[in-house]
N, CA, C and O of each residue as an XYZ file, in Angstrom:
380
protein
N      -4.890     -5.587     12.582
C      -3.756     -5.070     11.827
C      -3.360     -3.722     12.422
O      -4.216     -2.867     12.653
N      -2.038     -3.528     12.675
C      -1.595     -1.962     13.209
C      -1.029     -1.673     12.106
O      -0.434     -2.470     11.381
N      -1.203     -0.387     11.902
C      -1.110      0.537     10.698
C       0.147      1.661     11.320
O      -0.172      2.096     12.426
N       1.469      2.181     10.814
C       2.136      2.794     11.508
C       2.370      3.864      9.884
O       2.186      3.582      8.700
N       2.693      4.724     10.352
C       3.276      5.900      9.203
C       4.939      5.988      9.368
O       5.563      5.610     10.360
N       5.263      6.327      8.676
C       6.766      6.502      8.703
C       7.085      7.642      8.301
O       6.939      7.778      7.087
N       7.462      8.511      8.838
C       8.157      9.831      7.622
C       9.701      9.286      7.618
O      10.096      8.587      8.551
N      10.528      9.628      6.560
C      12.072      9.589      6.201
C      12.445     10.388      6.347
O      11.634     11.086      6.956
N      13.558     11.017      6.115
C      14.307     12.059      5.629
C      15.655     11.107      5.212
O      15.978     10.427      6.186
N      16.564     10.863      3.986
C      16.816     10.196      3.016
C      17.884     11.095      2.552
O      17.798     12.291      2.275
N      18.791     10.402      2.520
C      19.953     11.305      1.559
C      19.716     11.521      0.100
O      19.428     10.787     -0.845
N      19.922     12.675      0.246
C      19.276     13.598     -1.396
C      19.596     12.834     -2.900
O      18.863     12.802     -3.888
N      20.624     12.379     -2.761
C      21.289     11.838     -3.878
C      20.889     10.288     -4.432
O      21.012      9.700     -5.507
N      20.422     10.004     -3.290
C      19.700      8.728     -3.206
C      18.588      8.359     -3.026
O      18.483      7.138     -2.909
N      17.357      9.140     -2.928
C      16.147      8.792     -2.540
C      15.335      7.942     -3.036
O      14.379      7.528     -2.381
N      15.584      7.556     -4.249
C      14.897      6.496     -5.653
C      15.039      5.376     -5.197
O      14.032      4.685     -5.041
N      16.706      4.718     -4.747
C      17.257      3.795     -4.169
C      16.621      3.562     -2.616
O      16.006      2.658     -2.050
N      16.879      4.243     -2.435
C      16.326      4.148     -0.537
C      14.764      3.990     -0.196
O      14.367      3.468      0.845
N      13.973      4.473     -1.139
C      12.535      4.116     -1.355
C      12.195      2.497     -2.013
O      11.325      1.717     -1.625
N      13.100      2.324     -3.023
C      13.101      0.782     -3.638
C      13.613     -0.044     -2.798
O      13.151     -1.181     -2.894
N      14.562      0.144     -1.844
C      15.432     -1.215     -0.531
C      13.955     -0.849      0.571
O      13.559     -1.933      0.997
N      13.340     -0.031      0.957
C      12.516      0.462      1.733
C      11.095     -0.852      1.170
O      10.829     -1.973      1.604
N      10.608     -0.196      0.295
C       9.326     -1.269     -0.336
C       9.774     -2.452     -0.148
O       8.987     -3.207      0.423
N      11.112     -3.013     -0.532
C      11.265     -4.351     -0.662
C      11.065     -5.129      1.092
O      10.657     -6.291      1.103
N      11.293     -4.602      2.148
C      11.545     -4.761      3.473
C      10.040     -5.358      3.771
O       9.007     -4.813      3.385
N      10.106     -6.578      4.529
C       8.767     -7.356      5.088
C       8.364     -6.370      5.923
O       9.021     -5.775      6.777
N       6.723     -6.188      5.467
C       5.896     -5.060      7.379
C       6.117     -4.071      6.434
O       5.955     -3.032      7.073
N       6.475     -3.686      4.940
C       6.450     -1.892      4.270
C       5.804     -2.082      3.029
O       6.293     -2.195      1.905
N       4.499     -2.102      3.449
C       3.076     -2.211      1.926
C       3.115     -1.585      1.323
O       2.631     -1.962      0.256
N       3.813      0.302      1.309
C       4.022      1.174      0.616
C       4.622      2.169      1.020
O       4.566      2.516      2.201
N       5.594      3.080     -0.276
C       6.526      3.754     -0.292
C       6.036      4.866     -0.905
O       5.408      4.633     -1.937
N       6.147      6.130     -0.543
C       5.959      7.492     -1.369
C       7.075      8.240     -1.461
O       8.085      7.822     -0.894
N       7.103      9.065     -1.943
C       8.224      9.956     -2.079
C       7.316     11.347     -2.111
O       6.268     11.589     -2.710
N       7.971     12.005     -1.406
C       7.095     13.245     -1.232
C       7.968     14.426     -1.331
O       9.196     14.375     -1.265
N       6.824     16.160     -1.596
C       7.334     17.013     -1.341
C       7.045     17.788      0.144
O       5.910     17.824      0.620
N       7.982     18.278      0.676
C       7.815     18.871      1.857
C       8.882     18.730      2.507
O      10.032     18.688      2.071
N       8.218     18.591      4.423
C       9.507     18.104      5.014
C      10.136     17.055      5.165
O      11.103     17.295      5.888
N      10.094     15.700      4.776
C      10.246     14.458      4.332
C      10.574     14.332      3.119
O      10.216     15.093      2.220
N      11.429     13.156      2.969
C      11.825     12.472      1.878
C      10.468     11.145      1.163
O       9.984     10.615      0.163
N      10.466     11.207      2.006
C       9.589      9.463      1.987
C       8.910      9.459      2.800
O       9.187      9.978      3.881
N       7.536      8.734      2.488
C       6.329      8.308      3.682
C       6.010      7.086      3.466
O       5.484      6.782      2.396
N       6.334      5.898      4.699
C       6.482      3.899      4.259
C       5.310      4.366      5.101
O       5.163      5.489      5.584
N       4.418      3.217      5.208
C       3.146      2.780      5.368
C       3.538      1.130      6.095
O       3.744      0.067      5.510
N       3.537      1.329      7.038
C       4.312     -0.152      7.591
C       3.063     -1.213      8.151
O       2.526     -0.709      9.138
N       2.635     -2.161      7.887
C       1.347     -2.529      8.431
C       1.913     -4.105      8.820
O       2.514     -4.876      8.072
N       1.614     -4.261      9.889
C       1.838     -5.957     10.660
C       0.376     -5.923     12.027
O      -0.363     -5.089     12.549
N       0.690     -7.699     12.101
C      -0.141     -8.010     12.944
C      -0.085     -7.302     14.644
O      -0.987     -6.831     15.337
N       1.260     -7.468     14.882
C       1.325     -7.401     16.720
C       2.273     -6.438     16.809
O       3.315     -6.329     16.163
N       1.791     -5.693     17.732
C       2.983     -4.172     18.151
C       3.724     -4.117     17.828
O       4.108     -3.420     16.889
N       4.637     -5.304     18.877
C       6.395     -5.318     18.558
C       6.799     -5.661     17.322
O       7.987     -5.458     17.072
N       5.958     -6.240     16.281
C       6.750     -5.850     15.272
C       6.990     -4.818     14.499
O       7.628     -4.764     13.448
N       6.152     -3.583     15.387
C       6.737     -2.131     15.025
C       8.069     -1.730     14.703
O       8.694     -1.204     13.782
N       8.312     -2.386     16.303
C      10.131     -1.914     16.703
C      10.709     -3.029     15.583
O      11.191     -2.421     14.628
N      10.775     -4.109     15.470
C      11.176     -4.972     14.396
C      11.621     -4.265     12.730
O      12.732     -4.043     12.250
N      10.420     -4.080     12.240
C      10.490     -3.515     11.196
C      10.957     -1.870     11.054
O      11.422     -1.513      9.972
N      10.822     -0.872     12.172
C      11.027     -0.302     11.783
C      12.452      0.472     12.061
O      13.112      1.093     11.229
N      12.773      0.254     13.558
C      14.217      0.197     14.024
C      15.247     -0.850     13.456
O      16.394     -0.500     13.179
N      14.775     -2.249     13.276
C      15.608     -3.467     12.586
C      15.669     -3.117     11.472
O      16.746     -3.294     10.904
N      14.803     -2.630     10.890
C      15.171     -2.859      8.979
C      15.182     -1.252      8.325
O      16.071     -0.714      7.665
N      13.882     -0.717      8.755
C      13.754      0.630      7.957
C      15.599      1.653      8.205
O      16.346      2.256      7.435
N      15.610      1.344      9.661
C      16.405      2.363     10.140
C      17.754      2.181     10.066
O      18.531      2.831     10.766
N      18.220      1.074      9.013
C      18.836      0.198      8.719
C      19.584      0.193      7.265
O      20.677     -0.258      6.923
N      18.614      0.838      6.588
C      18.760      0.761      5.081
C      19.729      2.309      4.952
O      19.507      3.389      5.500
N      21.164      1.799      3.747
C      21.648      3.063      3.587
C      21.047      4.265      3.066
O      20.279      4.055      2.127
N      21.191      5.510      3.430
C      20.691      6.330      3.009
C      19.600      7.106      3.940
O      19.214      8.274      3.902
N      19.226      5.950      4.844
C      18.003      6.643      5.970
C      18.822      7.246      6.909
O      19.782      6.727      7.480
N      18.230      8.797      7.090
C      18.690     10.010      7.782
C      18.171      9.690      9.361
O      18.780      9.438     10.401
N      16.937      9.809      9.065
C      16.251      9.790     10.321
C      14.648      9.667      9.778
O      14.140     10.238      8.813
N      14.020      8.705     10.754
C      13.014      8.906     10.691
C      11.964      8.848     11.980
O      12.344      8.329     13.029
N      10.592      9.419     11.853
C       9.738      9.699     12.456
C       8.779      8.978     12.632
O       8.520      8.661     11.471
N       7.537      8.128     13.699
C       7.177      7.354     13.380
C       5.669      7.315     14.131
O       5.662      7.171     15.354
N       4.402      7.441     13.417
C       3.013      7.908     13.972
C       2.022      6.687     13.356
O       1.732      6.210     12.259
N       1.708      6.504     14.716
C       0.967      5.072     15.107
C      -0.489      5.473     14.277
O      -0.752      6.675     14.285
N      -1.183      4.826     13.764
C      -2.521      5.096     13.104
C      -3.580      3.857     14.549
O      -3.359      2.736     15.009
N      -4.754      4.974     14.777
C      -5.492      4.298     15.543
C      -7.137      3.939     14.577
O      -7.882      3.069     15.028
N      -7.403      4.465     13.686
C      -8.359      4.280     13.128
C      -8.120      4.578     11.700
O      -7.616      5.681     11.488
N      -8.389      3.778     10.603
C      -8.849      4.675      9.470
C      -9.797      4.527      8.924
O     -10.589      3.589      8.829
N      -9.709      6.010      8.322
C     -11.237      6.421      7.382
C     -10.757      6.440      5.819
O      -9.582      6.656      5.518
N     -11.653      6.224      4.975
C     -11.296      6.316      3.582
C     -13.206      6.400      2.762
O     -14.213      5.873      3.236
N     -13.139      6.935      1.937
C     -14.403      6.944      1.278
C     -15.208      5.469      0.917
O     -16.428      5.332      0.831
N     -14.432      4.681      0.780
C     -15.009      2.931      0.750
C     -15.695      3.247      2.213
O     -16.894      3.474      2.373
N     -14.725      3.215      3.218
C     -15.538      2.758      4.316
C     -16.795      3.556      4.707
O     -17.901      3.099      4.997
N     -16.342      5.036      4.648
C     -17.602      6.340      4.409
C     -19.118      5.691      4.051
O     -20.073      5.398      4.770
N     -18.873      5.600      2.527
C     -19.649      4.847      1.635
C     -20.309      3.982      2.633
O     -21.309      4.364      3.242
N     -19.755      2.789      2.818
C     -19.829      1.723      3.778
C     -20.927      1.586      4.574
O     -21.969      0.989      4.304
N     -20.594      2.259      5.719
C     -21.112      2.807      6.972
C     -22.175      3.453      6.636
O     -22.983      3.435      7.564
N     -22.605      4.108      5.582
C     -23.334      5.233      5.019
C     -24.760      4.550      4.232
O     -25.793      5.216      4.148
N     -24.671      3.323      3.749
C     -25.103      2.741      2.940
C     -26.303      2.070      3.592
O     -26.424      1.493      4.672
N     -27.279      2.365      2.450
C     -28.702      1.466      3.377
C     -28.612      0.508      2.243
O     -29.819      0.437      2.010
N     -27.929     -0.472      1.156
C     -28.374     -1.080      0.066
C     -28.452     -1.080     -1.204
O     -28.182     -2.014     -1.959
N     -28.925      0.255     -1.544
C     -28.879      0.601     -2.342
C     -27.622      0.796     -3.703
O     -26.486      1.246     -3.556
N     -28.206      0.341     -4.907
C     -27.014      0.551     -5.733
C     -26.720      1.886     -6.258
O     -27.553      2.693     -6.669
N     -25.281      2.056     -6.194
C     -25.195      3.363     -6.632
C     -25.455      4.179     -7.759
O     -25.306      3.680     -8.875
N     -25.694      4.950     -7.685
C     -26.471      5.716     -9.089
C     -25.384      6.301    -10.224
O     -25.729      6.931    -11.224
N     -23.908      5.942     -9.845
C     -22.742      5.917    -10.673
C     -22.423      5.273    -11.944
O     -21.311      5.423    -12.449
């Protein structure tokens, strides 16, 4: 699975809308809306490269309201499940 990040930047007046046509788009598992320099952060996840450019030039970049966006390839992730995971001799947790 390739994991890609998306930042937005989203016309102001519309960002609610442009995050909801955004989620709905095949290859976009999740939508945030953020504070900072971005409007929005999609979470785009598919099987094979090119459907990077697919989803995210074909559709994301596509939807009214998208300004511009930015786009950072994920090569590994970490999350406390996997931490845990990796970490684990068996034992049940004492939680």
């Amino acid at each position: 699975m390739i994991t890609a990040i998306v930042m937005i930047d989203a016309a102001t007046d519309s960002i609610p809308e442009v995050a909801a046509a955004i989620a709905d788009l095949d290859g976009v598992s999740e939508v945030y809306s953020t504070a900072g320099e971005v409007d929005l952060i999609a979470i785009v996840r598919v099987r094979e490269f090119e459907q990077i450019a697919e989803v995210i030039a074909g559709r994301i970049n596509k939807v009214p309201g998208v300004l511009e966006t930015e786009t950072h390839i994920a090569f590994r992730a970490y999350s406390r499940h996997d931490l845990d995971a990796a970490f684990s001799i068996g034992f049940e947790s004492a939680d």
